[in-house]
C-alpha positions as CSV (number, residue, x, y, z in Angstrom):
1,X,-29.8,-11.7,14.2
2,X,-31.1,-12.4,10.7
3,X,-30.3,-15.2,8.9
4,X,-27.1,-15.7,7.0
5,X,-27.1,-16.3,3.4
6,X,-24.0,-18.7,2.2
7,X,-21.3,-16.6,1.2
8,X,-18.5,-17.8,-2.0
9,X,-14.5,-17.4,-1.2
10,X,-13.5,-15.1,-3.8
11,X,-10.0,-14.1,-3.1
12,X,-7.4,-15.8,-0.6
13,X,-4.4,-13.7,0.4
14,X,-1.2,-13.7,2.5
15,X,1.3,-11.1,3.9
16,X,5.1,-13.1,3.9
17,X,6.3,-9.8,5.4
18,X,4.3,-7.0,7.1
19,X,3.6,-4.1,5.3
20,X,4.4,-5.3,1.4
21,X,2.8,-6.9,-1.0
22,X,-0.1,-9.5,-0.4
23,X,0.5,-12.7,-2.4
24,X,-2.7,-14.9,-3.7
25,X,-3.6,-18.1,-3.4
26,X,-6.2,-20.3,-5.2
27,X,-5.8,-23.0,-1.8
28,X,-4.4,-22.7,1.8
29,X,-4.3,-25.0,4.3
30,X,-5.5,-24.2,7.9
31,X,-4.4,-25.2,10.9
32,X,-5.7,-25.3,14.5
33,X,-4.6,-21.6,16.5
34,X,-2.8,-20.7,13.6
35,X,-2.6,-18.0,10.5
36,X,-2.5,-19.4,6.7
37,X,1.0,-20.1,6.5
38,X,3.8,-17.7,6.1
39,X,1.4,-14.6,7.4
40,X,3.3,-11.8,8.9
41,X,6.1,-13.9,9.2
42,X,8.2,-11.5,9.0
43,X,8.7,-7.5,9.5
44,X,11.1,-5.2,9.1
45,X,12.2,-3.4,12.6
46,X,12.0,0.7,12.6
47,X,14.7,1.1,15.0
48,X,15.3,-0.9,18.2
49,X,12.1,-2.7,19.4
50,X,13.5,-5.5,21.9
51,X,11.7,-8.0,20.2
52,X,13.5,-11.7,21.2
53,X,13.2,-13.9,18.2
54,X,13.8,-17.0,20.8
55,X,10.9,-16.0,23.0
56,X,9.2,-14.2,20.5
57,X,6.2,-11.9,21.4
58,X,3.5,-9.2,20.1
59,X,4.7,-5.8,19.5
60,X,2.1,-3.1,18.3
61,X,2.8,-2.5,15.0
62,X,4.4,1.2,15.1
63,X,7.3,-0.7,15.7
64,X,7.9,-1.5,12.3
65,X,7.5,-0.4,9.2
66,X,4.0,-0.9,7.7
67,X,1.4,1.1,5.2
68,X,-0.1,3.4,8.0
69,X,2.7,5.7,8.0
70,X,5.2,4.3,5.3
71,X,2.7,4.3,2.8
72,X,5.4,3.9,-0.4
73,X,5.7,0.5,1.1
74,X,2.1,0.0,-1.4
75,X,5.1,0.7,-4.6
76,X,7.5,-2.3,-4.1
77,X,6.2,-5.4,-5.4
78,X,7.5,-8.5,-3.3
79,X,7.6,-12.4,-3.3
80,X,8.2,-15.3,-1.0
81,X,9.6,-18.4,-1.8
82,X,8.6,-20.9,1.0
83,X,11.0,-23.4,0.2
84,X,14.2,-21.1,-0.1
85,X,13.0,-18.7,2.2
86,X,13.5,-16.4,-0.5
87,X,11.7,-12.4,-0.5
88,X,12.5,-10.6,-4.0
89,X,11.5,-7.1,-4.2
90,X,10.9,-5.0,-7.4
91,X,10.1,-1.6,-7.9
92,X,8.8,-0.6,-11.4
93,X,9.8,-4.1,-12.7
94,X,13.3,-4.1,-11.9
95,X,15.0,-6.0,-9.3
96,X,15.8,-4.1,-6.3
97,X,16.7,-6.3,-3.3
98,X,16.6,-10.1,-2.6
99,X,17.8,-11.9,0.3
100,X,16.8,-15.7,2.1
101,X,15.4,-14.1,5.1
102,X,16.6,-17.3,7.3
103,X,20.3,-16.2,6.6
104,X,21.9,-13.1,7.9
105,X,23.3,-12.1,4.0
106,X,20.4,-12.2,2.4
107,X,18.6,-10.6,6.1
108,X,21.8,-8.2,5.1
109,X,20.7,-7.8,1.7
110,X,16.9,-6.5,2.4
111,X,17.8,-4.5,5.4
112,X,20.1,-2.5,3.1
113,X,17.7,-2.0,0.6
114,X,15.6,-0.3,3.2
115,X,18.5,1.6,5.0
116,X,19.0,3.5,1.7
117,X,15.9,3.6,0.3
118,X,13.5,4.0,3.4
119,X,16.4,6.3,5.1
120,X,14.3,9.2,6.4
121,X,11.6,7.3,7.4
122,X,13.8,5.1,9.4
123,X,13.7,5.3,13.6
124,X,17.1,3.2,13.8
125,X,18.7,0.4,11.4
126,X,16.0,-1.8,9.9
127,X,16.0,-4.8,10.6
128,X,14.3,-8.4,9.4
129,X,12.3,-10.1,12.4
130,X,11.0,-13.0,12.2
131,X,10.3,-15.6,15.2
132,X,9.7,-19.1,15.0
133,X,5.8,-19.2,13.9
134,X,5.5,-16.1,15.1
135,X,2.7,-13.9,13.3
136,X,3.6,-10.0,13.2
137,X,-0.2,-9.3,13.1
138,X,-1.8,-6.1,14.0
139,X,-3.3,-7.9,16.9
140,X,-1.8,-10.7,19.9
141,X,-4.2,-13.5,18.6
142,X,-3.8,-15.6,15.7
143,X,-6.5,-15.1,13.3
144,X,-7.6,-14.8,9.9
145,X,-8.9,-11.7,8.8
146,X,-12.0,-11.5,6.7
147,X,-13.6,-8.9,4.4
148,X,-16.8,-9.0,2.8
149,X,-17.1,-7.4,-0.5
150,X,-20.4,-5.8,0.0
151,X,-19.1,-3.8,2.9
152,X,-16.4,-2.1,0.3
153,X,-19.0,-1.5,-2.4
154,X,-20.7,0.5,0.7
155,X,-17.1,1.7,1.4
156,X,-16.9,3.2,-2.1
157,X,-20.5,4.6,-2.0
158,X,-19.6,6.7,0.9
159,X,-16.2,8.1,-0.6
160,X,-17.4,8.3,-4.0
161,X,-14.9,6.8,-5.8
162,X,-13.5,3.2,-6.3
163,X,-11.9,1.3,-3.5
164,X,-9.6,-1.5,-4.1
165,X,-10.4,-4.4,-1.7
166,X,-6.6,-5.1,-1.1
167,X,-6.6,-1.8,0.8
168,X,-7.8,-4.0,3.2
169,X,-5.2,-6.3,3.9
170,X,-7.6,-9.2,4.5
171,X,-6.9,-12.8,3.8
172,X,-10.5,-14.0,2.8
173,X,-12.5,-11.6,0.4
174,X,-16.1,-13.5,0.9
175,X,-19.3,-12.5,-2.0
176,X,-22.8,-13.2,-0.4
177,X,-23.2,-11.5,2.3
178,X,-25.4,-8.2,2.5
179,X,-23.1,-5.0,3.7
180,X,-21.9,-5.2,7.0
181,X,-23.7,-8.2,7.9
182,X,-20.3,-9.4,9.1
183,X,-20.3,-7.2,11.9
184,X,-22.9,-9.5,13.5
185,X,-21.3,-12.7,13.7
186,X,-18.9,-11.8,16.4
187,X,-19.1,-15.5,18.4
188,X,-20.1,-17.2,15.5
189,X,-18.7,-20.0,13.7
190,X,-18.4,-20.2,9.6
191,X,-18.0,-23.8,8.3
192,X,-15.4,-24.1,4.9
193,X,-15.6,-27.5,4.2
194,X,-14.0,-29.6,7.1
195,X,-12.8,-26.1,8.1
196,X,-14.5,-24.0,11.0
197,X,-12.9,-20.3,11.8
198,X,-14.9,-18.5,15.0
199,X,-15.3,-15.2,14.5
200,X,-13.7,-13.2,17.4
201,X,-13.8,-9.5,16.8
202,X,-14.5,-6.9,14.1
203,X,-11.3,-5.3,12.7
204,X,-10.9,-1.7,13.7
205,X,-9.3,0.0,10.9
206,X,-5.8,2.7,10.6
207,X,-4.5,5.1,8.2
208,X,-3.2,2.3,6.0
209,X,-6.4,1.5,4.1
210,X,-5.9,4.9,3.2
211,X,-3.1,4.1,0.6
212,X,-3.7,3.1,-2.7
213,X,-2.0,-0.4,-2.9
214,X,-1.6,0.3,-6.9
215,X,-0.4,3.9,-6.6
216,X,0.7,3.9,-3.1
217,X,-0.9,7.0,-2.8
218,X,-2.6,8.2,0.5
219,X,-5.9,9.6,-1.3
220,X,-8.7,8.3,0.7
221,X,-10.0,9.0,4.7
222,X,-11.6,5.9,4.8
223,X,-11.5,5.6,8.7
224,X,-12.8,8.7,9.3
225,X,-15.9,8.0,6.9
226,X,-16.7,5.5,8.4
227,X,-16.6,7.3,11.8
228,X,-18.8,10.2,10.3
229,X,-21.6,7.7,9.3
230,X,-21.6,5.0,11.8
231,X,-19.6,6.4,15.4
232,X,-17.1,3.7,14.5
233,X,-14.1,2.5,11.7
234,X,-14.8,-1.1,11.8
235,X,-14.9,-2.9,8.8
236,X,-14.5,-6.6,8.3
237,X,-13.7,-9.2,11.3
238,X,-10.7,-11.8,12.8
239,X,-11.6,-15.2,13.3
240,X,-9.8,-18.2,14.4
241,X,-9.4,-21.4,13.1
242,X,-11.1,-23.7,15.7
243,X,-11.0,-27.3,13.2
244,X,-8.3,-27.4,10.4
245,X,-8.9,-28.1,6.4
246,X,-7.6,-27.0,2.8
247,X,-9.9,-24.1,1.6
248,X,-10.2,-22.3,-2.1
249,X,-11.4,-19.5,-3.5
250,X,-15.1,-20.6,-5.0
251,X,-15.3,-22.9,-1.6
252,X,-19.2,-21.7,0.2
253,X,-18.8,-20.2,3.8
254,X,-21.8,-20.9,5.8
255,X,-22.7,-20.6,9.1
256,X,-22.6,-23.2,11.4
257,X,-25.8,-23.9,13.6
């Protein structure tokens, strides 16, 4: 494998509730076997799943709703308030729903945004899930996901157009490394300060990076470009966090040994 230049943290990003809006960070603390904080802790249910909030478990993520086939999801803009558990949503500025999601009337309150607004989408009553520190990630491990900004300028050089990077959904936008070098460090471990994160798969990617997160507009075939040119739709990778520590954007990712 060829060498790996140092890379810079240029974005840091979290997903309070699957599917809307990413939220960013200038610092986030990381913990041992865990996501940043608040990731995916929560998602809104698309009809009856079984999912046990007391023994809480992975679900593959057509159980919910989320951008790879609800793409107007992209048009609501949402925020979490950690200390009030608190998710507003707004929809061209204006205050459509808010609820604390850790108390069944403001659960009440989002779930009947989505009932009217979401209603023929909708495989049952929607309903707010949330587990413990459960993470409602696309895949059973708890990782952080990772996308190196190189690999989208490729991305957009292919389609022929601009592509935002939040199409991604990642929580670490890195600057630094060539494109796709990422794909090689599968195994590896990247050193943030007292941090370490072992890089544990490449991310295979949906119909969801199809939407435009600012027009939440499904304009773009970005999976099956990438399948054209390279037999595969991987882009970025998951890594877990194997020794905590506080990282920032502008914080150098190198790799260890």
């Amino acid at each position: 494998m060829a060498a790996t230049p140092p890379a810079e943290i240029r974005g840091i990003y979290r997903y309070p509730v699957k599917g809307l809006s990413p939220e960013p960070l200038q610092r986030a603390p990381l913990s041992i076997g865990r996501t940043l904080a608040a990731d995916r802790r929560y998602a809104i249910e698309n009809g009856p799943s079984g999912f046990d909030p007391a023994a809480p478990a992975w679900m593959p993520k057509t159980n919910f709703l989320m951008l790879m086939r609800n793409e107007r999801l992209a048009g609501l803009n949402s925020h979490f308030e950690d200390e009030k558990n608190l998710l507003t949503i707004r929809r061209d500025g204006e205050l459509v729903a808010h609820g604390d999601l850790e108390t069944a009337e403001g659960r009440a309150a989002i779930e009947a945004f989505f009932a009217q607004n979401f209603a023929s989408e909708l495989k049952g009553p929607p309903r707010v899930l949330s587990g413990r520190d459960h993470s409602f990630s696309d895949v059973a491990r708890k990782v952080v996901s990772i996308v190196n900004l190189a690999s989208v300028r490729a991305v957009e050089a292919m389609a022929g157009t601009a592509v935002h990077p939040l199409r991604f959904r990642a929580n670490l936008y890195l600057e630094g490394w060539p494109a796709w070098h990422e794909a090689q460090l599968v195994g590896e471990v990247l050193a943030v300060g007292p941090a370490r994160l072992k890089v544990v798969k490449r991310i295979t990617r949906c119909a969801a990076v199809n939407v435009d997160p600012e027009t939440a507009i499904r304009d773009l075939e970005i999976p099956q470009t990438l399948m054209r040119r390279f037999g595969h739709n991987e882009c970025g990778i998951y890594a877990e966090v194997v020794a905590g520590g506080t990282i920032g954007t502008g914080d150098v990712v190198t790799v260890e040994g």
